[in-house]
C-alpha positions, 0 to 999 in steps of 0.5 A, spaced: 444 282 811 444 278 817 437 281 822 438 283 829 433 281 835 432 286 839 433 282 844 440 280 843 442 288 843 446 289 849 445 296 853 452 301 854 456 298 860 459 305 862 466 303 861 464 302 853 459 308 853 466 313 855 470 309 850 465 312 845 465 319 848 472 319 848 471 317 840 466 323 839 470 328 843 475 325 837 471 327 831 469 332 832 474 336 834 477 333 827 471 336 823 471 343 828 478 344 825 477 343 819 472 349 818 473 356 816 470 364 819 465 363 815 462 356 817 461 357 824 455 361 823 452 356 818 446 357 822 443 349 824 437 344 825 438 346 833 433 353 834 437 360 834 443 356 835 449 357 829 455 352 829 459 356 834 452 357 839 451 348 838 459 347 840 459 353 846 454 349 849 458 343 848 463 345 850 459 348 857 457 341 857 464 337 857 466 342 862 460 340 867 462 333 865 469 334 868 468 340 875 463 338 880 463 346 881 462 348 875 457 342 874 453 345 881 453 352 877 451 351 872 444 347 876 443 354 880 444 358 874 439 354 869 433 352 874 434 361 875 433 362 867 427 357 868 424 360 874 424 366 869 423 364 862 420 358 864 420 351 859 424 345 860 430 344 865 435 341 859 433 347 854 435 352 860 441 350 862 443 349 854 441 357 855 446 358 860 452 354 857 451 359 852 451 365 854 456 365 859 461 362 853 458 367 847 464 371 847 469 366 845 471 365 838 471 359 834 479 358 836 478 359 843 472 354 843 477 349 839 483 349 845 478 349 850 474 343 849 481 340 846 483 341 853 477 338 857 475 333 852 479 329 856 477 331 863 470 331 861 470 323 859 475 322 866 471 326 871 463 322 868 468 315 867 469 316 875 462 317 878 461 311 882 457 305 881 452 307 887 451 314 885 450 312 877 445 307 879 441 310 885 442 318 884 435 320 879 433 326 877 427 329 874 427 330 866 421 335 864 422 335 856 422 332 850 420 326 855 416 327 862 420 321 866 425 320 871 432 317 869 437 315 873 444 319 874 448 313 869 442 314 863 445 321 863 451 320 864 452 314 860 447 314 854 445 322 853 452 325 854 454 321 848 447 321 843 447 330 844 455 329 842 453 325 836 446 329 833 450 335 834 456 332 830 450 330 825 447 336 825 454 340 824 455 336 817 447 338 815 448 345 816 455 345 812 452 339 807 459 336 808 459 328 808 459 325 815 464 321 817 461 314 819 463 307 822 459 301 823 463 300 830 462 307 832 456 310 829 453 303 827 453 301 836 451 309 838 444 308 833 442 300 835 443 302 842 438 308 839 434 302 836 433 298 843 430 303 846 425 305 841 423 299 841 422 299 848 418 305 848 413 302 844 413 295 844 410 294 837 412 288 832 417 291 827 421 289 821 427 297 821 432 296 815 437 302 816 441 303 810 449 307 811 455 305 815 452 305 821 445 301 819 443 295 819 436 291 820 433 289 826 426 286 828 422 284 834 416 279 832 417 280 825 411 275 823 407 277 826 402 280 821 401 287 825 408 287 824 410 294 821 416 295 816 419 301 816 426 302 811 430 309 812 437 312 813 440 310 819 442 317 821 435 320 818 432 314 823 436 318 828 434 324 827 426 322 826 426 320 833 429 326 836 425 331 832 429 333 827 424 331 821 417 329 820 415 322 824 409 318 822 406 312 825 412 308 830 417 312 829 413 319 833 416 315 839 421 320 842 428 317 844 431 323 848 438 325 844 
């Protein structure tokens, strides 16, 4: 298998980071379809969430993605949930898309998010350059930075997507469906900031369809070898499963 120098990994431009989206979007309203009554309170890694709690909150997140007035609303009603509960802005405002879509069932969920799926991905795809590269916004958790407008919209919109779909297939313990076009772009974006973020030597050997092997400086006798499932690598980082050595460096999901 051919190595792949960090260096050589291109960052998501906007315009393939919303096809991704909109590729997302796709399959996962493939695998919601497919579940019964019965799977939707499968319970999750996320706490406290089921799946039908996970995807009120995607779908709360899709439909900020396509309004500017629903976006705004939800801003004020999170940064209320936190000045009362305190904790990170993100995890408050996963709380109010939540509680404010907590009587919709299963079936309401689905048509919902198959109607703005689309919109969401059309309303972050025409937020102009100027405000995607200048705007910044103050990020209080899992990481303490300040990113600017188009990382949130570009990249993190589009890896709590996928996780949530990763994490949907765990609580059902069905097989997930994977591609190296897809999956495998999402994860080695994943292993580009990794790898930024702690800018050590490594050899990674990710196995699965959305794996690969990639390295930085991989002579160097510091170099550190690390062999793990592309997926599992993925949840390593966001916090999903125990970490050791280089793989405790955070990527935000």
């Amino acid at each position: 298998m051919t190595t792949i120098e960090i260096s050589t990994i291109e960052p998501l431009t906007h315009h393939v980071a919303m096809r991704l989206q909109a590729e997302e979007l796709e399959l996962t309203l493939a695998s919601l379809r497919s579940l019964d009554d019965a799977a939707w309170s499968a319970a999750t890694d996320c706490p406290d969430w089921d799946i039908r709690a996970m995807y009120q909150h995607v779908l709360g997140a899709c439909e900020s993605g396509a309004y500017l007035r629903e976006n705004i609303h939800q801003l004020r009603r999170a940064r209320s949930h936190r000045k009362q509960w305190g904790g990170p802005l993100e995890a408050a405002l996963s709380a109010v898309q939540v509680r404010e879509r907590i009587d919709l069932s299963p079936v309401q969920i689905v048509e919902r998010l198959t109607d703005i799926a689309p919109k969401a991905v059309r309303g972050r795809k025409r937020t102009p350059a100027l405000v995607r590269n200048h705007a910044r916004l103050a990020v209080d958790g899992p990481v303490f930075e300040t990113w600017k407008l188009g990382y949130l919209i570009d990249t993190i919109y589009l890896r709590d997507l996928w996780m949530h779909r990763v994490d949907m297939s765990r609580a059902l313990n069905r097989p997930l469906e994977l591609s190296a076009g897809h999956d495998g772009r999402i994860v080695a974006d994943v292993v580009a900031e990794w790898a930024r973020r702690h800018a050590k030597c490594f050899v990674l050997e990710l196995s699965g369809p959305a794996g690969g092997t990639y390295a930085h400086d991989p002579g160097l006798p510091a170099a550190t070898h690390i062999s793990l499932d592309a997926v599992e690598f993925c949840r390593t980082l966001a916090g999903r499963a125990p970490a050791t050595g280089l793989l405790t460096t955070v990527v935000p999901f």
